[in-house]
C-alpha distance (Angstrom), angle and dihedral (degrees) to the residues before:
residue distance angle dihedral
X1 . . .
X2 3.72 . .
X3 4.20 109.1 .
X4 3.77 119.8 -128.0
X5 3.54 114.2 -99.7
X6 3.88 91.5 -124.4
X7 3.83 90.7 57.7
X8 4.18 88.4 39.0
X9 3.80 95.3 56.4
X10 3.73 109.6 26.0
X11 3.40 120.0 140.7
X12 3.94 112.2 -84.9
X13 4.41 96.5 176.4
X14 3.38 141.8 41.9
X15 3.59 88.5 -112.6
X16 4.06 94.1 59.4
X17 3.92 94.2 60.8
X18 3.25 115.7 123.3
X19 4.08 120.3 -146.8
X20 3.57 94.9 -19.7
X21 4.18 94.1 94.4
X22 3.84 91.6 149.1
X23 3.78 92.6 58.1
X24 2.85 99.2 47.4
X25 4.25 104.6 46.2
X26 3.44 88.1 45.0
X27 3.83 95.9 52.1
X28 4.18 91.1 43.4
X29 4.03 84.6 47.6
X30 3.83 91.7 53.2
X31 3.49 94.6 51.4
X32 3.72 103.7 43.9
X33 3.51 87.6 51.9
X34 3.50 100.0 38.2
X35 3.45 105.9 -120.3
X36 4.08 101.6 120.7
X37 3.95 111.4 156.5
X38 3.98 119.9 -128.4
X39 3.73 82.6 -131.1
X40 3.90 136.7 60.7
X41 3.91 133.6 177.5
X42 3.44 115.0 -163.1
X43 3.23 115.9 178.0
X44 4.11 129.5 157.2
X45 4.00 132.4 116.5
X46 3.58 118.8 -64.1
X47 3.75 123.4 -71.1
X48 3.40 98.6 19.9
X49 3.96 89.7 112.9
X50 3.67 107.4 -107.6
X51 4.55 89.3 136.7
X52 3.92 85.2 44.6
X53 4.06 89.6 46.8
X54 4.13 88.1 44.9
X55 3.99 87.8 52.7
X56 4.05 94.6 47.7
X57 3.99 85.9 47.2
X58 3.82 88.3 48.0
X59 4.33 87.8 46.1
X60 3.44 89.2 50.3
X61 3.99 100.3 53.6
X62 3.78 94.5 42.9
X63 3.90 104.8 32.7
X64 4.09 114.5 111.9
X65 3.58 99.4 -168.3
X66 3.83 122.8 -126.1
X67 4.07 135.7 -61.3
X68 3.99 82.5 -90.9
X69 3.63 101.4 47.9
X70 3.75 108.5 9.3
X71 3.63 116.2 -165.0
X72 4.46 119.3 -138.2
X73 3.72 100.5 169.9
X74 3.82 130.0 49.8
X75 3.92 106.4 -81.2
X76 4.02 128.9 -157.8
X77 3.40 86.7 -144.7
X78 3.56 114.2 58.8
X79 3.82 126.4 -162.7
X80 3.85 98.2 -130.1
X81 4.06 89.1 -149.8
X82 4.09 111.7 65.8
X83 3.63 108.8 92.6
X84 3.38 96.2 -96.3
X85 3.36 105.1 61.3
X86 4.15 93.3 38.0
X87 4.08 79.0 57.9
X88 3.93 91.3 51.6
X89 3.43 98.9 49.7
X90 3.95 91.2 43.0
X91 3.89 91.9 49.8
X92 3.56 96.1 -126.9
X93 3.86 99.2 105.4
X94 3.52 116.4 129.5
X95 3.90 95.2 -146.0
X96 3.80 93.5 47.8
X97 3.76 104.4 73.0
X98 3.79 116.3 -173.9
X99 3.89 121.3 -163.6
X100 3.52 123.0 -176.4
X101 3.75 102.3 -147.4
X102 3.53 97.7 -167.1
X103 3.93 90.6 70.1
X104 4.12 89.8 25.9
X105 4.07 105.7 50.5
X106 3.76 109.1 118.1
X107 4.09 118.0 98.3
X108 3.45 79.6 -112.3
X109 3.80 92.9 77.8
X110 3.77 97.7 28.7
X111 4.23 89.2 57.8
X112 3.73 89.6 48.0
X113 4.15 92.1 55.9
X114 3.50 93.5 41.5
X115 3.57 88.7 48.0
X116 3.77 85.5 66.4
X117 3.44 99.7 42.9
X118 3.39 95.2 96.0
X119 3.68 103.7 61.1
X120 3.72 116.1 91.3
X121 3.83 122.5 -110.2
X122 3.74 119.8 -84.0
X123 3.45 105.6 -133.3
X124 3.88 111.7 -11.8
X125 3.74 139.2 62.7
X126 3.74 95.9 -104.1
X127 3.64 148.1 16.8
X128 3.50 114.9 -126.0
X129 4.16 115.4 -167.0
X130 3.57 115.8 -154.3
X131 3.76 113.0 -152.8
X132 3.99 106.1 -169.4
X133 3.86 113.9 -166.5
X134 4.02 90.6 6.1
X135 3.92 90.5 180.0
X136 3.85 96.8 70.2
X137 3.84 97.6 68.2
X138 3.81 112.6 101.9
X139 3.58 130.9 -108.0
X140 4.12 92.2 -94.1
X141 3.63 93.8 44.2
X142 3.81 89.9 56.9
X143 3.65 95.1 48.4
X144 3.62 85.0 50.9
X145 3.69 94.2 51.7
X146 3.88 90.9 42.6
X147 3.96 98.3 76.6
X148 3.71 94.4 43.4
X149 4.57 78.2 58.2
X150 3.82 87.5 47.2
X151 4.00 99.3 56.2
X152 4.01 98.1 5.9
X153 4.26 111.1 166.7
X154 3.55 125.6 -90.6
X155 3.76 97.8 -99.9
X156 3.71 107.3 38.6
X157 4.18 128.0 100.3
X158 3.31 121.3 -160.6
X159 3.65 125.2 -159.5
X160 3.81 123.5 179.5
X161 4.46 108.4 -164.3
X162 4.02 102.8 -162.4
X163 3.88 127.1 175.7
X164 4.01 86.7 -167.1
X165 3.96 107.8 41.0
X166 3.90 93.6 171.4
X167 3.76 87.9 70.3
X168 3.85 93.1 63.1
X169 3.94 109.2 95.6
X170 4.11 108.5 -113.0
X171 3.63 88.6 -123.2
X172 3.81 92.1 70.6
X173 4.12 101.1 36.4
X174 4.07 81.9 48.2
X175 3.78 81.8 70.6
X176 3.26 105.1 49.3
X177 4.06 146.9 58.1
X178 3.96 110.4 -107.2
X179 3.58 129.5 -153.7
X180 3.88 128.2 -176.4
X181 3.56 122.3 -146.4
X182 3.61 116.6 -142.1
X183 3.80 124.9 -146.1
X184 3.91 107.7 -110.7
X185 3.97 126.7 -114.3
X186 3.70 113.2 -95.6
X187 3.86 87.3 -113.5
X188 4.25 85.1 58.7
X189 3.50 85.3 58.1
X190 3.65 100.1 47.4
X191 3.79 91.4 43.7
X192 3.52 91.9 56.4
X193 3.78 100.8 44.0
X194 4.04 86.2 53.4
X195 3.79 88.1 51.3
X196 4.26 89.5 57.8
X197 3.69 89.5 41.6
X198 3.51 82.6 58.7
X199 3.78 105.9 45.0
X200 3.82 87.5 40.6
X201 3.76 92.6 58.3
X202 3.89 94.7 40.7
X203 4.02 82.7 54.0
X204 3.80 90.6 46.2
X205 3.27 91.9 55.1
X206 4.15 100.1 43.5
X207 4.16 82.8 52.4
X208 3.75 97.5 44.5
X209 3.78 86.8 -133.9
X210 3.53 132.8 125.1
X211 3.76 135.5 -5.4
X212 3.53 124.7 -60.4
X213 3.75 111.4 -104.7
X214 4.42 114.1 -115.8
X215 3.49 114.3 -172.5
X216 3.40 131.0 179.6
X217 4.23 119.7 -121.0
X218 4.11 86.6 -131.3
X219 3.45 92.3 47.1
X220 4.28 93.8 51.6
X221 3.71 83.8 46.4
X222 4.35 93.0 52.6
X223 3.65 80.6 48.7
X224 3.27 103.2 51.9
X225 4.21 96.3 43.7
X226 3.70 79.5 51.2
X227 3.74 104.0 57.3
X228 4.01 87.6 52.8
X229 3.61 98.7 -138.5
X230 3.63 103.5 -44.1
X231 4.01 119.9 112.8
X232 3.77 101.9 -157.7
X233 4.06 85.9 58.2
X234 3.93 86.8 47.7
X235 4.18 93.7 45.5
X236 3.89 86.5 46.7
X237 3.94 101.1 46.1
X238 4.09 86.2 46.0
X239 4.10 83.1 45.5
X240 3.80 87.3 59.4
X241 3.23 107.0 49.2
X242 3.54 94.8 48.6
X243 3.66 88.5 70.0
X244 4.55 86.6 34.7
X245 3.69 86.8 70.7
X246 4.05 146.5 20.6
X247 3.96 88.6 -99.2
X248 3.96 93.1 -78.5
X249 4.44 95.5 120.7
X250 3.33 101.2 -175.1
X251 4.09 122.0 174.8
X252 3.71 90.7 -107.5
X253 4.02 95.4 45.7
X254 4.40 82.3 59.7
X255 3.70 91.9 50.5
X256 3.96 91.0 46.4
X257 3.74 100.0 49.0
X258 4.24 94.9 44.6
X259 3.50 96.7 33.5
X260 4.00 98.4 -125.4
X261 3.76 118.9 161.0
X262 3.62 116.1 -103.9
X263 4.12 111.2 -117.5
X264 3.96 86.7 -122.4
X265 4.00 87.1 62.3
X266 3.82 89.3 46.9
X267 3.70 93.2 58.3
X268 3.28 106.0 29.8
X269 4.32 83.8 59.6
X270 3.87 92.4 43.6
X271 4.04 86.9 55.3
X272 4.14 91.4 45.4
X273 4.38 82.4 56.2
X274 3.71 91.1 38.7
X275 3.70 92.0 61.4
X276 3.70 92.6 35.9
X277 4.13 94.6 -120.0
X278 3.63 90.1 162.2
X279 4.29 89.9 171.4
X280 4.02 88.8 50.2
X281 3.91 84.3 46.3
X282 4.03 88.9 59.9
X283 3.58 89.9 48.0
X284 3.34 102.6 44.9
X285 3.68 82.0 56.7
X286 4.05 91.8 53.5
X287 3.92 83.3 56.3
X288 3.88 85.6 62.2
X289 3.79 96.2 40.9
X290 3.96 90.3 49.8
X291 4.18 91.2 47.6
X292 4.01 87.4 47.2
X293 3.57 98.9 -113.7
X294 3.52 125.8 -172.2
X295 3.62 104.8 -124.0
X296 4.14 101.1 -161.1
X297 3.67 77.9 46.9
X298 4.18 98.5 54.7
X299 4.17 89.8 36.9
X300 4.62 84.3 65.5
X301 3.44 95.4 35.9
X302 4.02 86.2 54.5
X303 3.52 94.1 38.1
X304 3.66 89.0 50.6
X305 3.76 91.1 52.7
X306 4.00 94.0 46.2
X307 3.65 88.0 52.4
X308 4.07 90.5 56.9
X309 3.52 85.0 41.4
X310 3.94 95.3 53.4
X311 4.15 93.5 33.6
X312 4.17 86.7 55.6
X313 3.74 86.5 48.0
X314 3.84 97.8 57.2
X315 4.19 98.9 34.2
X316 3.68 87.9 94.1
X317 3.95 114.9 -157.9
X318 3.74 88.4 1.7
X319 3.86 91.4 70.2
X320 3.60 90.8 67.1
X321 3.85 90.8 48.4
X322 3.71 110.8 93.4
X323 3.96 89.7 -172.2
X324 3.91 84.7 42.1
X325 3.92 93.6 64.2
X326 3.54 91.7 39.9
X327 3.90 90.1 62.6
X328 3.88 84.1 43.4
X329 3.56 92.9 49.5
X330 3.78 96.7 120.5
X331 4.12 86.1 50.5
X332 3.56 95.3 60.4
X333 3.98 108.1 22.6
X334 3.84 91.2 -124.0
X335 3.85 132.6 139.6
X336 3.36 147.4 161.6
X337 4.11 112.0 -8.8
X338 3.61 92.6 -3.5
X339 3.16 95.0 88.7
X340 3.34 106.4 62.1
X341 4.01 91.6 43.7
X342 3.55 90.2 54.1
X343 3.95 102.8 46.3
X344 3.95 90.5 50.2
X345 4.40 86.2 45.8
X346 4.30 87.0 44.3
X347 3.86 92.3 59.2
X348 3.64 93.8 43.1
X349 4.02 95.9 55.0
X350 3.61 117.5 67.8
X351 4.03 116.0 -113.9
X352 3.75 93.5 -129.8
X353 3.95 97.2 51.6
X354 3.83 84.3 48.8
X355 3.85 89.7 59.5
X356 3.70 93.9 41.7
X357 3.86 92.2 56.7
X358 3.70 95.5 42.1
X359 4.10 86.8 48.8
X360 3.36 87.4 48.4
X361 4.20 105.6 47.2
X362 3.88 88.5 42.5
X363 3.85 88.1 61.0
X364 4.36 87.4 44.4
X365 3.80 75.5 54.3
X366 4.17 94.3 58.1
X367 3.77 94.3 48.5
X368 3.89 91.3 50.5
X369 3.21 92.9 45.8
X370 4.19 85.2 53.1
X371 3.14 96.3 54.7
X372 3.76 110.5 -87.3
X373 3.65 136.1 130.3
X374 3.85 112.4 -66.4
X375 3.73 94.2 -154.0
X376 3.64 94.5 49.0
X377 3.52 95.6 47.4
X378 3.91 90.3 53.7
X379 3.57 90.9 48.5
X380 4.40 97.0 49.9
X381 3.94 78.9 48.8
X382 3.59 105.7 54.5
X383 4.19 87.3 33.7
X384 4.24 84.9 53.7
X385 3.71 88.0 54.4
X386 3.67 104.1 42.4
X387 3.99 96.0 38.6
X388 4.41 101.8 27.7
X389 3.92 87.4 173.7
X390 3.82 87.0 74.9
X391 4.07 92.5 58.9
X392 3.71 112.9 72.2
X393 3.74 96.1 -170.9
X394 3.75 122.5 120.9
X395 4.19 95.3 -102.4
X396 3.60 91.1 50.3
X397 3.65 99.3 47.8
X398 3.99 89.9 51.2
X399 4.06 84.0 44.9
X400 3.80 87.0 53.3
X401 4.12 91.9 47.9
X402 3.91 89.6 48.9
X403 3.91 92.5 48.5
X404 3.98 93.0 45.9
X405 3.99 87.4 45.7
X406 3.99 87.2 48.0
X407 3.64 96.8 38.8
X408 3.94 87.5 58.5
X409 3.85 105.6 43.9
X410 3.53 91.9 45.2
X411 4.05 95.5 51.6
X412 4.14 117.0 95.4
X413 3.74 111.6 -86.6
X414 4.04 89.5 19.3
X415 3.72 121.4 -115.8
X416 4.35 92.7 -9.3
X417 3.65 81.4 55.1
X418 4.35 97.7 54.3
X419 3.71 80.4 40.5
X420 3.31 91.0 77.0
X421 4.12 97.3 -94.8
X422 3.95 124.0 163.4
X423 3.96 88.6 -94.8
X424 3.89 94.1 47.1
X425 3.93 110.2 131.9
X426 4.07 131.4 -177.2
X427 3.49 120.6 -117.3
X428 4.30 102.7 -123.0
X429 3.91 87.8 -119.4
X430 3.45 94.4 53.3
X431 3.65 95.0 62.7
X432 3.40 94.4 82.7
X433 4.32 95.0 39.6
X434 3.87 102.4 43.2
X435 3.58 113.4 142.8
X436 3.91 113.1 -133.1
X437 3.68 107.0 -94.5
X438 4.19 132.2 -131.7
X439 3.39 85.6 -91.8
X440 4.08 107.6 52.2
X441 4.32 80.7 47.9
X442 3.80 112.6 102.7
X443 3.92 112.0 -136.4
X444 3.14 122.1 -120.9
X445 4.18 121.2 -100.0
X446 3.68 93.1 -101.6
X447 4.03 96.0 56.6
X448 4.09 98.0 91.2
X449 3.82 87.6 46.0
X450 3.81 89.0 48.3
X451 3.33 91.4 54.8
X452 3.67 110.6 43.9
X453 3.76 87.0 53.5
X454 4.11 96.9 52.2
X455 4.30 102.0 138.4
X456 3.14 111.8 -136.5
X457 4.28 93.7 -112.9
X458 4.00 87.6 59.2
X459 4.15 102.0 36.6
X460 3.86 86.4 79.6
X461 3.60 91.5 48.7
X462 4.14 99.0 46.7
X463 3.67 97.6 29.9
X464 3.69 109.2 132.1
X465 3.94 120.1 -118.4
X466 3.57 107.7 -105.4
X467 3.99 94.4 -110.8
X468 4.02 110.9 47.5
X469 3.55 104.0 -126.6
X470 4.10 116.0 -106.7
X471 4.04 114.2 -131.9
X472 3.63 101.6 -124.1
X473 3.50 124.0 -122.9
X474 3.82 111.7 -78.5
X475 4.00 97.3 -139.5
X476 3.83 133.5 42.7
X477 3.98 124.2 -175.9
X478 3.68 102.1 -144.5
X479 3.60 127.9 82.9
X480 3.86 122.6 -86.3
X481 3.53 139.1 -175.8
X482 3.92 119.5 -109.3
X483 3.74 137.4 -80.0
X484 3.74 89.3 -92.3
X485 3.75 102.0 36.9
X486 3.24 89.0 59.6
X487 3.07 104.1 41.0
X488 3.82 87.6 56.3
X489 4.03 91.8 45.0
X490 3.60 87.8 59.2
X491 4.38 117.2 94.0
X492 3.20 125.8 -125.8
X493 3.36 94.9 -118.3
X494 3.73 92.7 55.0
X495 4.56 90.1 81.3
X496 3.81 104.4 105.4
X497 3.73 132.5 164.0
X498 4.12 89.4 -100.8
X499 3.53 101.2 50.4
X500 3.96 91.2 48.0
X501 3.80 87.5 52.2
X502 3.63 93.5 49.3
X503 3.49 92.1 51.6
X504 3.74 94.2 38.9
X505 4.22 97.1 105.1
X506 3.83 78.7 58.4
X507 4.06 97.4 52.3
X508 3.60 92.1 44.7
X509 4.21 86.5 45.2
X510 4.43 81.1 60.8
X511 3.97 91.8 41.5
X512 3.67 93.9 52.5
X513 3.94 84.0 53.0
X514 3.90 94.6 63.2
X515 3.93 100.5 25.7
X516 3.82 120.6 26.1
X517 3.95 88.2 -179.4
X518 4.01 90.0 52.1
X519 3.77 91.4 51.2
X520 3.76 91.0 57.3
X521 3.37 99.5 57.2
X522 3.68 96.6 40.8
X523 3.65 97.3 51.4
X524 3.87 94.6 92.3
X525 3.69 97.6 33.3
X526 3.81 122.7 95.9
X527 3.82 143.8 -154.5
X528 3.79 105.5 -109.9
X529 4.03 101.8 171.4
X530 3.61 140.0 4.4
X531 4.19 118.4 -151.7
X532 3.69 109.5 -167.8
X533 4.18 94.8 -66.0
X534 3.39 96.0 -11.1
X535 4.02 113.1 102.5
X536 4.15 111.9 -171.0
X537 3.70 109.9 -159.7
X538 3.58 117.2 -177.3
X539 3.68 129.5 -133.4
X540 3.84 126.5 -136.2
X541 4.24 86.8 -144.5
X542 3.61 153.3 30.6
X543 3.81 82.7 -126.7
X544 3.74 94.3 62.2
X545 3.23 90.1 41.8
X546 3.48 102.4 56.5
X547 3.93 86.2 44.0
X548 3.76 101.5 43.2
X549 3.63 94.0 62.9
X550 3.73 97.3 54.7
X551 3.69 120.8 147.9
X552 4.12 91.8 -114.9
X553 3.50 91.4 44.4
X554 3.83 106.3 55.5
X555 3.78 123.9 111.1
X556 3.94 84.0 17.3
X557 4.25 83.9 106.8
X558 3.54 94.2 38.7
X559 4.20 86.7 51.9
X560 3.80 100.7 46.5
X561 4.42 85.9 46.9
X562 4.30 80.9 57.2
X563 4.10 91.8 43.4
X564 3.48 92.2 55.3
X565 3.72 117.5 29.2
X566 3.89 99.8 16.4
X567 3.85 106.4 -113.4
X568 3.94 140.7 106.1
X569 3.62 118.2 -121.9
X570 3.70 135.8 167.4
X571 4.37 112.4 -127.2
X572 3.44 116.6 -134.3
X573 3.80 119.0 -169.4
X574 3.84 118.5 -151.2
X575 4.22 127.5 166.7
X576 3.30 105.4 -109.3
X577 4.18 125.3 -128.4
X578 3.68 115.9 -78.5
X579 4.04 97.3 24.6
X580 2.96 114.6 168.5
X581 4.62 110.3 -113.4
X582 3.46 109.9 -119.6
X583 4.19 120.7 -138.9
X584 3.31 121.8 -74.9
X585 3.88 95.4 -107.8
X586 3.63 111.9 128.3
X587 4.03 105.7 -90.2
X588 3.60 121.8 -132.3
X589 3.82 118.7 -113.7
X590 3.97 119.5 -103.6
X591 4.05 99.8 -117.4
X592 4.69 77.6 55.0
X593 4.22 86.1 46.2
X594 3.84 97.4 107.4
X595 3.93 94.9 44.9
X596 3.48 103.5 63.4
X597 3.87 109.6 151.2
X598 3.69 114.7 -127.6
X599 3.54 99.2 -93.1
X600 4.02 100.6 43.0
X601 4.09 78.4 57.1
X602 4.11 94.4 54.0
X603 3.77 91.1 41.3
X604 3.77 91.8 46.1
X605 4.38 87.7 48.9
X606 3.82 86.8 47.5
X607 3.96 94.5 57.0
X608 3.37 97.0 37.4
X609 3.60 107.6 34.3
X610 3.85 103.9 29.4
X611 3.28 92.0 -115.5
X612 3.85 131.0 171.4
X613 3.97 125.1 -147.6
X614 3.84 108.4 -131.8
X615 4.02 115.8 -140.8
X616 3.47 123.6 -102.6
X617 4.23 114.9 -102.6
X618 3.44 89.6 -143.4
């Protein structure tokens, strides 16, 4: 049976490691010099070659050389051919005990090794304990282990390999020497990789078996980003699609066989959000469904290529240094003509919508992972980011606000134009998003009645501007400043009575914040004129009225109209046309408003509302 190619070519010296130079100068220095430790932490994520580094250290304190050149003290550079080392490397040497202590972590197992301890080796200088996955032993088993690391014998090593090195108890990595293995560079990867396909084809070709392996530079590269830093991942994926193909590897044969997004897919979906196509964003989807796409799979291969995306956009100078990325390659995952496709794509997608999207995928990512229905969960997210109106949470509300502010100082003629002015133009993307405007909204039944009973003291105050105001779109594709930039870009003299109605879902959004009770009664009232600093908003009832202009509730208006659009005003409460008279009962004053009894409260609802008191069951 043919052997994998990450058990065929891993490392067997010091000098074969590959992006762990620290390790492995340190260990070489320690035993030229004499000065190896009885115990070793290694601890790093998998497949970075700490086991592989504990069997070289192991080969290099127990080889004795050959007939030629024998070997009588522990060497940093072992021979790889005495019967010691050929033992090591096969994992069959009697002095190199391995323990996997995720399947060996009771006290049970730790007593019977330490039990052992004591005998000498059998044929070596040293015995060298291998402790795979250290973290998983329980509490008891590492106290057991930790007096054998107090007082250990003369001739035994230990080395503990841990992905998760804040699990081990301090009392045992205060006894020992720690080393942390880093994840490699892409380029280490790729390096390496070419190096097997290399070997492999030189051995092909001594053997006179096989075909020789071709692989593409792009395609070691996908490889590589895809393994995330860890060589046995890399050495298996390149294993694979040896046998995936006839030895052709092209780019596209890589993407095939692990199911990775191609970069044209990533861009072409970031452009479908960017210009808020939310139906193209449901079909694009379809398009994955019918080519079986994983979807967990396609939400980290996006957010992978939003982060580049967002990391290019906030390097500064260095983003329009080609030799600049290059030495930042490991920072943002990109090689070869990447970067030059994504620089030009960075500047051409606003900063904030990349946030947004990455804000909002990472959350798809938390219901997945809960259980719920992948598909769905990538279809809410790219539906939240093309149409914000539809998410009521706190991010998208602000999002909203910052379009709508956008959306109106970037139409022609400024905000007269978004009102709805003669020069007043639609953004392209906001064909498909417009909110329905005053106009398209029926009015309610009591409207004609409202206004053929207007007194003249309130007809000033209610009289509608002589253009209804439009409801600006809710998205815009170009880049904007945020919330509070613009905000603060905005003059004073820019606060009219259409741009606080337009923003008006907003204020009330901040009043229902501070006062729930306030909210209520102001969500049917509206602002009807605007004098300088003074904003009328009329009420639908004497009720609200009476209630709105509470003593703990004034200046609550006046502060949600400065949280959100960045001016002072003074509120003024009026009754609008049309309200409905309340019964003749006596009416409570405004400072008594919030402690109506019970049955004030059901009297008032009756008057006002119509309402009917249903009999008791009982």
């Amino acid at each position: 049976m043919k052997r994998s190619l990450y058990r065929e070519y891993r490392p067997q010296t010091f000098a074969e490691l590959v992006g762990q130079d620290h390790v492995a100068r340190t260990l070489r220095n320690a035993v030229e010099t004499d000065a190896v430790a009885h115990a070793y932490v290694f601890a790093g994520p998998r497949g970075t070659g700490k086991t592989s580094t504990a069997r070289i250290l192991a080969k290099a304190l127990d080889c004795v050389g050959t007939d030629e050149q024998p070997v009588t003290a522990p060497t940093a550079t072992p021979c790889g051919v005495c019967r010691h080392c050929v033992a090591i490397a096969a994992g069959v040497s009697l002095d190199v005990i391995e323990m996997d202590a995720a399947s060996n972590r009771s006290i049970d197992d730790v007593r019977e090794l330490r039990d052992k301890i004591a005998f000498a080796p059998v044929d070596g200088r040293f015995k060298v304990y291998i402790i795979d996955e250290v973290h998983m032993l329980t509490r008891e088993a590492f106290n057991a282990l930790l007096k054998t690391l107090e007082e250990p014998p003369a001739n035994v090593v230990f080395v503990l390999a841990t992905t998760e090195p804040h699990k081990i108890p301090e009392t045992i990595l205060s006894r020992c020497q720690r080393f942390d293995f880093h994840r490699p560079h892409v380029v280490d990867i790729v390096r390496l990789l070419a190096d097997i396909v290399e070997r492999e084809n030189l051995r092909l070709a001594d053997e006179r078996e096989g075909l020789a392996i071709d692989i593409d530079s792009e395609a070691l590269h996908i490889i590589a980003r895809h393994s995330q830093g860890g060589f046995r991942d890399a050495i298996g994926t390149l294993d694979k699609l040896v046998t995936y193909t006839d030895g052709r590897i092209t780019a596209t044969d890589v993407l095939d066989a692990l199911g990775v997004t191609s970069s044209e897919l990533l861009f072409e979906i970031t452009d479908i959000v960017t210009e808020r196509k939310t139906a193209e964003a449901l079909q694009f989807i379809q398009r994955l469904a019918n080519e079986g796409t994983d979807y967990s799979q396609f939400i980290r291969d996006l957010l992978r290529h939003l982060r580049q995306l967002f990391l290019l956009q906030h390097l500064g100078e260095a983003a329009s240094d080609e030799s600049a990325l290059r030495s930042l390659g490991q920072t943002v995952e990109l090689d070869g003509e990447l970067f030059r496709e994504h620089a030009q794509r960075a500047n051409q997608v606003p900063p904030r919508e990349v946030v947004f999207f990455i804000e909002a995928l990472g959350q798809a990512q938390r219901e997945i992972r809960d259980g719920l229905d992948p598909r769905l969960q990538l279809e809410l997210a790219l539906v939240k980011v093309t149409r914000p109106e539809l998410d009521h949470s706190a991010a998208a509300l602000e999002e909203r606000l910052r379009r709508l502010e956008t959306g109106a100082a970037g139409a022609p003629g400024g905000v007269a134009a978004a009102a709805g002015g003669p020069a007043a133009t639609v953004p392209r993307a906001a064909e498909t998003t417009t909110a329905p405007t005053a106009a398209s909204i029926p009015a309610p039944p009591s409207a004609p009645a409202a206004a053929a009973t207007k007194t003249p003291s309130t007809a000033a105050a209610t009289a509608p501007p002589t253009a209804p105001p439009a409801t600006p779109a809710t998205t815009s594709p170009a880049a904007q400043p945020s919330v509070r930039d613009a905000r603060a870009a905005q003059p004073s003299s820019a606060l009219s009575l259409d741009r606080v109605r337009r923003a008006w879902e907003m204020i009330l959004q901040q009043v229902q914040a501070q006062k729930v009770g306030l909210y209520a009664l102001l969500r049917d009232a509206r602002p009807t004129a605007l004098e300088g600093e003074r904003l009328t908003v009329a009420l639908p009832s004497e009720f609200a009225l009476r209630n709105a202009t509470a003593a703990d509730r004034d200046g609550l208006l006046a502060a949600a109209v400065d949280a959100t659009l960045g001016h002072r005003i003074t509120a003024e409460y009026v009754l609008s046309a049309g309200a409905g008279v309340e019964p003749s009962a006596p009416a409570p004053s405004s400072a008594a408003a919030d402690s109506l009894d019970f049955t004030a409260f059901i009297n008032q609802a009756k008057g006002t509302l119509g309402a009917e008191e249903l009999p008791d069951d009982s």
